[in-house]
C-alpha positions as CSV (number, residue, x, y, z in Angstrom):
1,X,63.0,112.1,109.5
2,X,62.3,110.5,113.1
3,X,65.2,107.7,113.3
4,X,63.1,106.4,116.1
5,X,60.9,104.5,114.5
6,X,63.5,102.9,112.1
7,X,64.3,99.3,113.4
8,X,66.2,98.3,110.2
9,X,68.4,99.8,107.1
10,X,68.8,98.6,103.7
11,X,71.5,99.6,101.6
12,X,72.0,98.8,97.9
13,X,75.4,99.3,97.1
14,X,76.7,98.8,100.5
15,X,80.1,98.2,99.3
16,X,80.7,101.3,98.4
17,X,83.5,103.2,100.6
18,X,80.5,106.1,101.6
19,X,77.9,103.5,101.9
20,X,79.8,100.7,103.9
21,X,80.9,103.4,106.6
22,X,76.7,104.4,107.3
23,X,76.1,100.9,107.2
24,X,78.5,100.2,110.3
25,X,76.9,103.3,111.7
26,X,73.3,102.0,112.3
27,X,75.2,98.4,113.1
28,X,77.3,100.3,115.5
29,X,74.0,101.9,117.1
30,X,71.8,98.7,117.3
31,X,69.9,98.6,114.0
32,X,69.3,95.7,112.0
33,X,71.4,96.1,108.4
34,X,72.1,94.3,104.9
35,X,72.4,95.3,101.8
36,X,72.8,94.4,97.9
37,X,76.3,94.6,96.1
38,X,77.1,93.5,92.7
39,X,80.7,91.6,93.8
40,X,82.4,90.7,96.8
41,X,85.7,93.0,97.8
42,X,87.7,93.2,101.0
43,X,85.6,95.9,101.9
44,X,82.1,93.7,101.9
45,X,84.5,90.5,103.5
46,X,85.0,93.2,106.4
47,X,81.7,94.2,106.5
48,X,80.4,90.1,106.5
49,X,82.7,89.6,109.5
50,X,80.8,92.3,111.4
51,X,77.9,90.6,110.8
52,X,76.1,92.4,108.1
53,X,73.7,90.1,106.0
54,X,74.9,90.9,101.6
55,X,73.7,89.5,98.9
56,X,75.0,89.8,95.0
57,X,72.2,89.0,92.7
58,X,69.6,91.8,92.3
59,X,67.0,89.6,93.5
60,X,63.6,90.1,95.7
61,X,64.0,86.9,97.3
62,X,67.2,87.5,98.5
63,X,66.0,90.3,100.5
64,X,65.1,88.9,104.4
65,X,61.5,89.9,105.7
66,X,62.8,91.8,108.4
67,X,64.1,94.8,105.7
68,X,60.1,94.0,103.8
69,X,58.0,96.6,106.9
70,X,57.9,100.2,105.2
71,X,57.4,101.4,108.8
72,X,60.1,100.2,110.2
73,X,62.8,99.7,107.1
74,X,65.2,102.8,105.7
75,X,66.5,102.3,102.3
76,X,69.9,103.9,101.3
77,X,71.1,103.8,98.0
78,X,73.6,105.2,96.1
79,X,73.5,107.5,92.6
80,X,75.8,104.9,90.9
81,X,72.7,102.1,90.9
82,X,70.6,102.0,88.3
83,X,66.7,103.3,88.6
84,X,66.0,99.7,87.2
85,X,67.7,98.1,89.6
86,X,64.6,95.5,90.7
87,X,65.4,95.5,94.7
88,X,65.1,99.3,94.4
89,X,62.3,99.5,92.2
90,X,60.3,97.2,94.6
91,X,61.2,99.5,97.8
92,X,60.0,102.5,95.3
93,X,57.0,100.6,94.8
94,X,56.0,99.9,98.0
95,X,56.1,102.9,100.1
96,X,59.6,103.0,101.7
97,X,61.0,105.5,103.1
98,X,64.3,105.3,100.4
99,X,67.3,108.2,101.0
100,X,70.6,108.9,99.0
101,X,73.7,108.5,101.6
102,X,73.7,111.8,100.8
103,X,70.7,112.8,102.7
104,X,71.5,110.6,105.3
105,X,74.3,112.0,106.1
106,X,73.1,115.7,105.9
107,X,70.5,114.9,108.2
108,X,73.7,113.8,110.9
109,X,75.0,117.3,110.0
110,X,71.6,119.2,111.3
111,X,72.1,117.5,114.7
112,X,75.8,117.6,114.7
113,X,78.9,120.0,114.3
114,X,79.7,119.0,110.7
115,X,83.1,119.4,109.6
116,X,82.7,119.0,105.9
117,X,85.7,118.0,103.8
118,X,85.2,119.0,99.8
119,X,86.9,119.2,97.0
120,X,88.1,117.2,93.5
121,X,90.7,115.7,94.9
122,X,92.4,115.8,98.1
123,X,88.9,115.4,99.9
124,X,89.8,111.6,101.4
125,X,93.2,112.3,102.6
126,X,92.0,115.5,104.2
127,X,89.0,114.4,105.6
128,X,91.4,111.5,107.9
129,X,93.6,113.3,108.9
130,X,91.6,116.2,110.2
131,X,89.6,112.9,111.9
132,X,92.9,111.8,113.6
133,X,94.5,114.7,115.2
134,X,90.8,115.3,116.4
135,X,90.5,111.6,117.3
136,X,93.8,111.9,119.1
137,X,93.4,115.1,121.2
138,X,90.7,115.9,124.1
139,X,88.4,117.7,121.1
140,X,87.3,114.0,119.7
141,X,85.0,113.7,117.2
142,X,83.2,110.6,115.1
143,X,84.1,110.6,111.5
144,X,82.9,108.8,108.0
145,X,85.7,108.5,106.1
146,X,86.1,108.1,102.4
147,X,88.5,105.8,102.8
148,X,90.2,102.9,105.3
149,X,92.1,104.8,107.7
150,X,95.4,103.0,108.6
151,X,95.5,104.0,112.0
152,X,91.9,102.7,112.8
153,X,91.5,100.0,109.6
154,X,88.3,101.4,109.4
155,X,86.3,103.7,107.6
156,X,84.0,104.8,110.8
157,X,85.1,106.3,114.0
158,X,82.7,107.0,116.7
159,X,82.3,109.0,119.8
160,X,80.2,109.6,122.1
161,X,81.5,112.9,124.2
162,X,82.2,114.7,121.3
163,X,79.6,116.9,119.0
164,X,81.9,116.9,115.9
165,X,81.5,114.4,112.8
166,X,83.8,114.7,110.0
167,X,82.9,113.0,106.8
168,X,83.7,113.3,103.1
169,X,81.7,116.1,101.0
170,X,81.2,113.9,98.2
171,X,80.4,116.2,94.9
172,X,79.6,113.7,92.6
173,X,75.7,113.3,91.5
174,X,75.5,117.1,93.6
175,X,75.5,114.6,97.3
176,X,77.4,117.5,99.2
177,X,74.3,120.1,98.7
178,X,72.6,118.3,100.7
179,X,74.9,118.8,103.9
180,X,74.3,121.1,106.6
181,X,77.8,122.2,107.5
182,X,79.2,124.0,110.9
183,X,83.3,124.0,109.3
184,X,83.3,123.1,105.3
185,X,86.9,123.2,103.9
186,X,87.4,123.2,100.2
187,X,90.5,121.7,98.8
188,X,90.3,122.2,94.9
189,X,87.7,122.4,92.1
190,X,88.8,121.2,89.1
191,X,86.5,120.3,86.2
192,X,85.5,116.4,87.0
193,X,81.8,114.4,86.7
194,X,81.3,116.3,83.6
195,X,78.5,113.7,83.3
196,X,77.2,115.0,85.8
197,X,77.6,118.9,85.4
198,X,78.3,119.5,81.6
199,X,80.9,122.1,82.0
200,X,83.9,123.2,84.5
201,X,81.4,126.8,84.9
202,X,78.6,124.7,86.9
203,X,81.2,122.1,89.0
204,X,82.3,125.3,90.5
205,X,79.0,127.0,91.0
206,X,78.2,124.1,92.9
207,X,81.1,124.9,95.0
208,X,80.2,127.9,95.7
209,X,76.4,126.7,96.3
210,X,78.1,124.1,99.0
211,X,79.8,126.7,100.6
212,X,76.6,128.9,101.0
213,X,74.8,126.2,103.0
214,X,77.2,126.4,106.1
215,X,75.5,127.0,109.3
216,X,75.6,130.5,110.7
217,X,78.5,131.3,113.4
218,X,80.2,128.5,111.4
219,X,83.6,128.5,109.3
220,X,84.3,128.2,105.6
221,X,88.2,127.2,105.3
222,X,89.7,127.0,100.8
223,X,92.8,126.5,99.5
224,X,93.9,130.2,99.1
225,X,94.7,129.3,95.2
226,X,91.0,128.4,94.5
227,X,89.4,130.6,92.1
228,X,86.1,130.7,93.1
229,X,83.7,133.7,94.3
230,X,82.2,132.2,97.3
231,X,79.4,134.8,98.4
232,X,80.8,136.7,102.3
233,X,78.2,136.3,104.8
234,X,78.8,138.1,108.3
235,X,77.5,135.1,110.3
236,X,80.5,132.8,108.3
237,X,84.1,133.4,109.1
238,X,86.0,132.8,105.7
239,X,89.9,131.6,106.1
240,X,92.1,130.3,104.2
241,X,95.3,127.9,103.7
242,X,97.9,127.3,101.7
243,X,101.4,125.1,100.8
244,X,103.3,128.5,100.9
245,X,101.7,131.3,100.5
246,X,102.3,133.4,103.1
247,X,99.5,135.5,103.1
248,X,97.0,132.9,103.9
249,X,95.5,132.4,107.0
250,X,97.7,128.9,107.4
251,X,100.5,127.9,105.6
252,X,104.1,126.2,105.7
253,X,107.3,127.3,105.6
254,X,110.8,125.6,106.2
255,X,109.5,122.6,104.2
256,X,112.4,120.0,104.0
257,X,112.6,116.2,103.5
258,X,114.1,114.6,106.9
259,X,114.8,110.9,106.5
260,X,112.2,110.4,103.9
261,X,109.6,112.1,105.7
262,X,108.8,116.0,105.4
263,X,108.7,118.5,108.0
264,X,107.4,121.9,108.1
265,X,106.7,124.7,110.3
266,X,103.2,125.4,110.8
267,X,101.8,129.0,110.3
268,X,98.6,129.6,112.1
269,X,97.3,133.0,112.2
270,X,100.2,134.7,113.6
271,X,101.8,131.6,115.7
272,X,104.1,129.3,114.4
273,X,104.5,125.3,115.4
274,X,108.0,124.5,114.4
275,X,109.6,121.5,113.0
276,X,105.9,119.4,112.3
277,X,106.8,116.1,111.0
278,X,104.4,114.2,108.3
279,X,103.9,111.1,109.6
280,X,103.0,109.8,105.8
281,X,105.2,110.5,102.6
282,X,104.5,112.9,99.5
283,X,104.8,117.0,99.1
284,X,100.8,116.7,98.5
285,X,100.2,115.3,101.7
286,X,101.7,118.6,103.1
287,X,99.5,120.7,101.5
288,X,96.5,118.5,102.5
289,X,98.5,118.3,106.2
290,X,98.2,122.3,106.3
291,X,94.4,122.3,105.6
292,X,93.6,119.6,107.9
293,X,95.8,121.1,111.0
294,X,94.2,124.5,110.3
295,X,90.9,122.8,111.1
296,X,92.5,121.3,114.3
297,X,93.5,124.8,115.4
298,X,90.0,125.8,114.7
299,X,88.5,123.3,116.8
300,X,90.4,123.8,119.4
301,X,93.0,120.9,119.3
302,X,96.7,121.9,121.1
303,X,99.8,122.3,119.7
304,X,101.3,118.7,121.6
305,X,98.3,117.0,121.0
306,X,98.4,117.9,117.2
307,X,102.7,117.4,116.8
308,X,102.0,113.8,117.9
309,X,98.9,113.4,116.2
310,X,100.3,114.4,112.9
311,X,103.4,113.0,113.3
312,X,101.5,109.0,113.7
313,X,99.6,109.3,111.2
314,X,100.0,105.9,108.6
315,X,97.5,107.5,105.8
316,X,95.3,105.3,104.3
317,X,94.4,102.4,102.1
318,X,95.2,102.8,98.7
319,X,96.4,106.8,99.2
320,X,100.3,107.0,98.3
321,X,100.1,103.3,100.2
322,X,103.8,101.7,100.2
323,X,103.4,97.6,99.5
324,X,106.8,97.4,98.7
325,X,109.8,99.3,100.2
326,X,113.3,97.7,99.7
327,X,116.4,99.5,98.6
328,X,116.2,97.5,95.1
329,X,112.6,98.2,94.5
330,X,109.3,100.1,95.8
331,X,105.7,99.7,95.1
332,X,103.1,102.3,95.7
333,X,99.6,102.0,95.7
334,X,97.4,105.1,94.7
335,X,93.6,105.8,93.9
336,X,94.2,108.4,91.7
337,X,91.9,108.4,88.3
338,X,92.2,112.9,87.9
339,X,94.8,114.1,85.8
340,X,95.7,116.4,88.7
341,X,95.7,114.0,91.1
342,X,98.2,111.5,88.6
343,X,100.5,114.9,88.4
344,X,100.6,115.5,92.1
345,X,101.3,111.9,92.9
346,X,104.0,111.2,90.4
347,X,105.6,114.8,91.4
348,X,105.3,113.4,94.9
349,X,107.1,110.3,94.2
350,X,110.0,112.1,92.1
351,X,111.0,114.2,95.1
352,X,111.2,111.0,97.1
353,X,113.0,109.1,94.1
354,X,114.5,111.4,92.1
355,X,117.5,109.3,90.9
356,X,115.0,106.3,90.3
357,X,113.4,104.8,87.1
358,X,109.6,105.8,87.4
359,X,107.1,103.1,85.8
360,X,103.4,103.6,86.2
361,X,100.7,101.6,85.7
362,X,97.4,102.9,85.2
363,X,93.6,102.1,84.7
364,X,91.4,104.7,83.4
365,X,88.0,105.2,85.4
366,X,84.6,105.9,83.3
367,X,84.6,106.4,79.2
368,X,83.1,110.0,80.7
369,X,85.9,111.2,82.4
370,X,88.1,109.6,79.9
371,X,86.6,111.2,76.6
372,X,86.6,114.4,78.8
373,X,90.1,115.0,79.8
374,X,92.4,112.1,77.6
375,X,94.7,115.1,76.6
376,X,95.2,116.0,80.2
377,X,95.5,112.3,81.3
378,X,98.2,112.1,78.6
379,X,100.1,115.4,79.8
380,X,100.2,114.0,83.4
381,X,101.4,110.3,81.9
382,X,104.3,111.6,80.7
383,X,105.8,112.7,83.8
384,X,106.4,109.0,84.1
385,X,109.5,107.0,82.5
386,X,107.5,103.9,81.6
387,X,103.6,103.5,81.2
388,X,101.3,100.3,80.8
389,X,98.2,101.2,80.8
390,X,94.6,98.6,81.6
391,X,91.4,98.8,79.5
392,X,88.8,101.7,81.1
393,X,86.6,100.4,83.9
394,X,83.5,101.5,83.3
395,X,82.0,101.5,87.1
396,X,77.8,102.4,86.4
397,X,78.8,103.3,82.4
398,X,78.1,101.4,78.8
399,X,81.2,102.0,76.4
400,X,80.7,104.9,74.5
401,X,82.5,104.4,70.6
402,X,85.4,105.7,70.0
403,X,86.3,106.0,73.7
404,X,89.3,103.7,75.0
405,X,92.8,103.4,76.7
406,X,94.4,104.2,73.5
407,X,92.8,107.3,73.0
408,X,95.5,108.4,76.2
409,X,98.6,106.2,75.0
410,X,98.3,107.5,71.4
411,X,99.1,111.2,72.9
412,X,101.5,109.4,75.3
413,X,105.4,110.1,74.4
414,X,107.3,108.0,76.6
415,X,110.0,105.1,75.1
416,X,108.1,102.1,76.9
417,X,104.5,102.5,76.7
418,X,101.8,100.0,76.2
419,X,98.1,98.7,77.1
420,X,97.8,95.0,78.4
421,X,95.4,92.8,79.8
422,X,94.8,92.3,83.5
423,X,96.0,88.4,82.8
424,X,99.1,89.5,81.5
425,X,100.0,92.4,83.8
426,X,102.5,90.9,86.0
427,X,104.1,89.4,83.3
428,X,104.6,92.7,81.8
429,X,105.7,94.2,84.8
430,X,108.4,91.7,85.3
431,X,109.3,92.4,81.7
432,X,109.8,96.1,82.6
433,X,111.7,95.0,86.1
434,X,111.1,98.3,87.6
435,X,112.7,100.2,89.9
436,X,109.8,102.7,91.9
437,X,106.6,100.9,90.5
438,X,103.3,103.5,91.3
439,X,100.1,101.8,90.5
440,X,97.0,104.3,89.7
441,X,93.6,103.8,89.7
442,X,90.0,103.8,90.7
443,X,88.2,100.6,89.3
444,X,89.1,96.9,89.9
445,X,93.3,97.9,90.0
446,X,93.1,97.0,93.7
447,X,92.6,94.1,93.0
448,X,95.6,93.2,91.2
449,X,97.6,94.8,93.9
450,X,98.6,91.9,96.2
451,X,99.1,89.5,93.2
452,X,101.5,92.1,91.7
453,X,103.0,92.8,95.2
454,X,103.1,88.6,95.8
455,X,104.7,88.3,92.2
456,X,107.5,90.4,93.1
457,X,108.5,89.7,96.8
């Protein structure tokens, strides 16, 4: 695609987290962009501010003449918008040049040294850090993040000295085949958008598939615990990483909790960085911490530069994200919507509590993923001491029958355990008067997370 003659970009879902961070791209670099989103969110209020044009009814009228030119115009949209969807049918219609985010960002990989974060979970918090101990050494790099970075409050870093861009490897819909990767790491590949892939044989295969498309001389970097049969090419090196395994190419050892915050020595090939301190809480961030300063090493970033690096980094929104932290009462914020992501995270907030009443409260994302894995959803669940859970958000899905909340709670064996509406969630949660309070989700919970947070300050 020749960029050159593109004067304008619009996106339809633009407030999604991939789609708002290539929006501020081609803002950032002097192209005209708006977009179409069904509801406004902090995320779109940010991206008002900057001075991109939104609109929120799927409307032809809404859509400014300057986006109408098929010569000039790029439309982006994402898998999660419906084919009907008029603004995109019209585009379709009319001879536009129209991409998935996907291969937009693919096409940045062929010009750029793509470091490619995948995997089911662990993708987002990977992905930032391996963008801030890069961002914070002389290596530098621009990044599309699939989430708001603390550090930065954004989800976009650019640069312009440096020839690496990290961004997300999204598998969802297929999106990270079409990436042209130079480093791919792959964190975990665990059955999820059945939907999408009808079995836990082909999510893998496409794992495998991703990690054939990396760029010869380049680097292919899994979790060591990953069963998959990625094909050895010469022209790739393959290493790999792991919490503790000593055989891996990168691991930790000496793992202890030092005033609430862990700290590891760091194994890389042979040399050892002692006494690493995670700047952010949780034993899954140190696993996710190992990966992302094995890609460091491998782009060349220094031992200081990466100890300080590692040791400032404040996470990101909604990823093990502390609203509340008093000695009486804590309040964590987390995007988890896997079952393995739900047992890593309440795991994670044991070994910081482990004295402490546990009360979750979680919101189940898509009738698909919940009629696929309610028995696992339950099994995590119960690692909690309390559980109320919120109706399913369905996101781009119509209810499917017999799918619901309670198909979860009914497996659920915990003394205090119950499904509430949104209206009468704080209420419920004062009822409970919790102790550690961890709220889960990835559909319209953030939302409720500053009233809950106001409600009990």
């Amino acid at each position: 695609m020749d960029f050159s003659k593109v004067k304008s970009v619009y996106f339809i879902g633009i407030g999604g987290i991939g789609m708002s961070a290539l929006a501020r791209y081609f803002k950032a670099n002097g192209y005209a962009v708006a977009g179409y989103d069904r509801a406004q969110t902090v995320l779109i209020d940010e991206l008002q501010k900057e001075g991109i044009e939104i609109c929120f009814e799927d409307e032809l009228a809404l859509i400014s003449d300057v986006y109408k030119n098929p010569l000039s115009t790029l439309v982006v949209y994402t898998p999660a918008v419906s084919l009907e969807h008029e603004q995109l049918c019209y585009f379709s219609s009319h001879s536009f040049t129209i991409k998935k985010r996907s291969e937009v960002l693919g096409l940045l990989t062929c010009r750029k040294k793509g470091i490619c974060v995948a995997g089911t979970h662990g993708k987002t918090t990977i992905s930032t850090m391996v963008a801030h101990l890069l961002k914070q050494s002389a290596v530098d790099c621009s990044a599309f993040l699939g989430g708001v970075s603390q550090n930065y409050k954004t989800n976009l870093l650019l640069s312009e000295r440096s020839d690496y861009v990290v961004l997300e490897a999204d598998e969802f819909d297929r999106s990270f085949l079409k990436l042209k990767p130079y480093l791919a790491l792959v964190s975990s590949a665990d059955a999820d958008h059945l939907d999408i892939y009808g079995d836990d044989r082909s999510v893998k295969e496409s794992f495998v598939e991703f990690g054939g498309l990396i760029k010869a001389g380049g680097i292919l970097l899994t979790k060591k615990e990953i069963e998959l049969e990625f094909k050895e090419r010469d022209e790739v090196c393959h290493l790999r990483y792991s919490l503790e395994d000593q055989e891996a190419d990168f691991f930790a050892d000496n793992i202890r909790l030092v005033d609430g915050l862990y700290c590891f020595d760091f194994y890389a090939r042979g040399a050892v960085m002692k006494d690493m301190v995670l700047g952010v809480p949780g034993m899954v961030n140190v696993e996710n911490a190992v990966g992302a300063c094995a890609v460091a090493c491998l782009t060349g970033v220094g031992e200081d530069e990466m100890r300080r690096a590692l040791c400032g980094f404040k996470g990101i929104r909604r990823r093990f994200d502390y609203r509340i932290k008093r000695d009486d009462l804590v309040l964590i914020d987390d995007y988890a919507h896997h079952p393995e992501e739900i047992k890593a995270t309440i795991r994670s907030v044991r070994a910081l509590y482990p004295k402490r009443r546990v009360t979750g409260v979680f919101q189940p994302h898509l009738f698909s993923r919940t009629k696929d894995f309610y028995k696992d959803f339950a099994r995590s669940l119960n690692q909690l001491d309390e559980l109320i859970m919120l109706d399913i958000y369905p996101a781009r899905e119509e209810p499917m029958e017999g799918v619901s909340s309670h198909i979860i709670l009914d497996l659920v064996d915990l003394p205090v355990r119950k499904i509430v509406d949104k209206k009468k969630l704080i209420d419920e949660i004062k009822a409970v008067n919790p102790e550690v309070l961890l709220m889960m989700g990835a559909g319209d919970i953030d939302k409720e997370i500053d009233k809950v947070a106001n409600a009990l300050r």
